[in-house]
C-alpha positions in Angstrom: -24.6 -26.6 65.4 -24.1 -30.6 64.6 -22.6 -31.6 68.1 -19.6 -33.8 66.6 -19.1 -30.0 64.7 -19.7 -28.3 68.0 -17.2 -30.9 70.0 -14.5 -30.2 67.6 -14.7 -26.7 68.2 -14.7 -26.5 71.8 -11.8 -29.4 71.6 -9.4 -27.2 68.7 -10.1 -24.1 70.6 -8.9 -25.5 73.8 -5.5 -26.8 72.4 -5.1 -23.4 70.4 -6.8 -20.9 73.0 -4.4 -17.9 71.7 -4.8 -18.9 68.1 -8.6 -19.3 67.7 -10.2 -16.3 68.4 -13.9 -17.9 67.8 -15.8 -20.7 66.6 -19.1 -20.1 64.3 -21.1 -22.6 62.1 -22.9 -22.1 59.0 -24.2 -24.4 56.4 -23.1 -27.0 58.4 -19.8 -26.5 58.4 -17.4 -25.1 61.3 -15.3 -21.9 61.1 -12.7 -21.3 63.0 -12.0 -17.6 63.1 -8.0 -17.6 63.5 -4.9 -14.9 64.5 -3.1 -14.0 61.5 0.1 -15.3 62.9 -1.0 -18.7 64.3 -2.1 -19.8 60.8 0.6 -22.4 60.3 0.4 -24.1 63.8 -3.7 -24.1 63.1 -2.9 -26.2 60.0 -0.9 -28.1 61.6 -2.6 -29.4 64.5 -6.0 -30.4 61.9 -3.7 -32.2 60.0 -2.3 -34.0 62.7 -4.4 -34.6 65.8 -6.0 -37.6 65.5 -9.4 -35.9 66.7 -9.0 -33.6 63.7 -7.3 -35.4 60.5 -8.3 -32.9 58.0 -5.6 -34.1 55.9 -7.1 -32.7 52.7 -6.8 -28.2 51.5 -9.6 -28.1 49.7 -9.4 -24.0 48.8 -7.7 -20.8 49.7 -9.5 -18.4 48.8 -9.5 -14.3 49.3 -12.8 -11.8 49.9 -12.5 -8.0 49.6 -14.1 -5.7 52.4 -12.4 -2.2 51.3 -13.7 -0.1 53.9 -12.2 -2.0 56.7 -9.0 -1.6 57.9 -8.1 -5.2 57.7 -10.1 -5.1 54.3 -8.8 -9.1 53.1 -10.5 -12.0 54.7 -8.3 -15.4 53.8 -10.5 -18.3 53.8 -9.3 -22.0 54.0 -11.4 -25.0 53.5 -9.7 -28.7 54.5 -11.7 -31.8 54.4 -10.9 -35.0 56.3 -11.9 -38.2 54.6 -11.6 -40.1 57.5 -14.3 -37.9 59.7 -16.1 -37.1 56.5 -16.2 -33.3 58.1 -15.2 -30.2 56.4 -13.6 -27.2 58.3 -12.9 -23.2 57.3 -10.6 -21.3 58.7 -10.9 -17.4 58.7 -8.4 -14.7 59.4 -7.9 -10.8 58.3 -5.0 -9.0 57.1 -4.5 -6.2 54.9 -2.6 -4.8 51.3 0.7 -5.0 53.7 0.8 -7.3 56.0 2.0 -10.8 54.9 0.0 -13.9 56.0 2.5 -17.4 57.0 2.4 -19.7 53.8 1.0 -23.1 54.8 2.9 -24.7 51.9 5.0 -26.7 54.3 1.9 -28.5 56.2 -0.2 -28.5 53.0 1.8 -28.7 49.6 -1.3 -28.3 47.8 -1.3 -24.8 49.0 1.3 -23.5 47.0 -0.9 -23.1 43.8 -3.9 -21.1 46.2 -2.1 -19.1 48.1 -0.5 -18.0 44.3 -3.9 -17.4 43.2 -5.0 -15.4 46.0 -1.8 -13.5 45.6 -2.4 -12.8 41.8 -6.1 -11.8 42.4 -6.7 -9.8 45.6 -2.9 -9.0 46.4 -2.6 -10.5 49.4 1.0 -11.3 50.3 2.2 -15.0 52.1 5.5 -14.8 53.8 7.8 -18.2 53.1 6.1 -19.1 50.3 8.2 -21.2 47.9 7.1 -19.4 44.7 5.1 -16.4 45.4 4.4 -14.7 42.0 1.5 -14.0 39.5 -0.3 -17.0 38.1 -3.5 -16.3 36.0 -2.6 -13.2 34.8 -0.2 -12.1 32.2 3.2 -10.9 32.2 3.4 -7.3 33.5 -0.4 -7.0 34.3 -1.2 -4.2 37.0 -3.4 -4.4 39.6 -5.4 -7.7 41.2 -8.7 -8.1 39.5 -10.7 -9.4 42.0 -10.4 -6.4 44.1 -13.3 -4.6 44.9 -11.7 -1.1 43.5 -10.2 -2.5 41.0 -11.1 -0.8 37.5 -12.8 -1.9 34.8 -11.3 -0.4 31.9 -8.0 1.3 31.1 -6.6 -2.1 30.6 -5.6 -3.8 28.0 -6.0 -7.8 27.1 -4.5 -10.5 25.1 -5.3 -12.5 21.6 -3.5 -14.5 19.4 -3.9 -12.5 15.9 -4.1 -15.0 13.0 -3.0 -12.5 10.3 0.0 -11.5 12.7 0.5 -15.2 13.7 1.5 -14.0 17.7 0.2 -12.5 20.5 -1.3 -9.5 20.6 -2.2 -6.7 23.2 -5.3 -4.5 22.6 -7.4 -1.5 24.3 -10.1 -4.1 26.9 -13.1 -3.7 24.6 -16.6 -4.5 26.5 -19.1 -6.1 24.2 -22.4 -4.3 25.9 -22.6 -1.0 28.1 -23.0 -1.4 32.1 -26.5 -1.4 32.4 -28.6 -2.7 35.7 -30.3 -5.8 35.6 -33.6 -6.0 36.9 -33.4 -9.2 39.1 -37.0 -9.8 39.1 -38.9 -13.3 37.9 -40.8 -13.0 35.3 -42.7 -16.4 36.1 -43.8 -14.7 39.3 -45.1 -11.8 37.9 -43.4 -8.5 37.1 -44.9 -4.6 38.1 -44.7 -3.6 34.4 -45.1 -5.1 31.0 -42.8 -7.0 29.9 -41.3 -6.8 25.9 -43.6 -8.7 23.7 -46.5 -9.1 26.1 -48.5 -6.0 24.5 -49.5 -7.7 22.0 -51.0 -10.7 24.1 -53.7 -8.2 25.6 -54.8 -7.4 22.1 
């Protein structure tokens, strides 16, 4: 780990020692692994601490583990301009537990934590505005969900001949099939389409 990155993360986890429950790098980045509740005074302090100053959200994003307990992993990315650092923050909840909206540190967050509502499900207490966003009016379920299915559902097109919107059966253009995730410049264990007729 970059020592300024290493620093940082002894120093936050010293000010917060009930909130931050580890401290990790990858990709050169810090992650800060976070309680669930101490979200919002996390956010605060790299906001404001003038060893910190991440004064930029960058993301809020969801991942889907469904065979844990806590099976949602919310991940926040700030950047501070002034260090020229980026941080994540990590913490776990599940389909009922609601996570503190940041929106009154961060007002940027309001559209993220929307999204990660709308897609995953994952509920933020004290949000503002907390309803769907990318999906359309009445839509069931939260696509990015690891269970979530895909058909049964039905999507929406204008129709030019109707002149409105329409909504129709989800129609797939190809079958699931399996990829086969090998490159063919390094050389593949079979014959590839076409190259029969090189060897000839």
């Amino acid at each position: 780990m970059d020592s300024s990155l290493s620093e940082l993360g002894e120093y936050i986890s010293a000010k917060l020692p009930e909130a931050v429950q580890s401290v990790e790098s990858s990709f050169g980045e810090l992650t800060l692994n976070v309680t669930t509740d101490s979200i919002v005074e996390v956010a605060r302090l790299l906001r404001d601490d003038n060893q910190c100053q991440f004064s930029c959200i960058i993301d809020i994003c969801g991942v889907d583990y469904p065979q844990r307990v806590d099976r949602f992993d919310v991940v926040y990315h700030f950047l501070s301009p002034t260090q020229n650092l980026r941080i994540r923050v990590k913490l776990k909840t599940d389909e009922d537990t609601p996570v503190p909206s940041i929106c009154e540190v961060y007002p940027g967050a309001d559209w993220f934590e929307r999204e990660a509502y709308d897609m995953y499900g994952i509920l933020f207490v004290n949000h503002p505005d907390l309803r769907r966003l990318l999906t359309d009016y009445g839509f069931e379920g939260f696509p990015l969900r690891k269970d979530f299915p895909l058909t049964g559902f039905v999507e929406v097109r204008y129709n030019e001949e109707l002149q409105r919107v329409v909504y129709e059966p989800v129609k797939l253009t190809q079958e699931f099939r399996s990829f086969d995730y090998l490159s063919p410049w390094e050389g593949t264990d079979y014959v590839l389409p076409g190259d029969e007729k090189a060897q000839g």
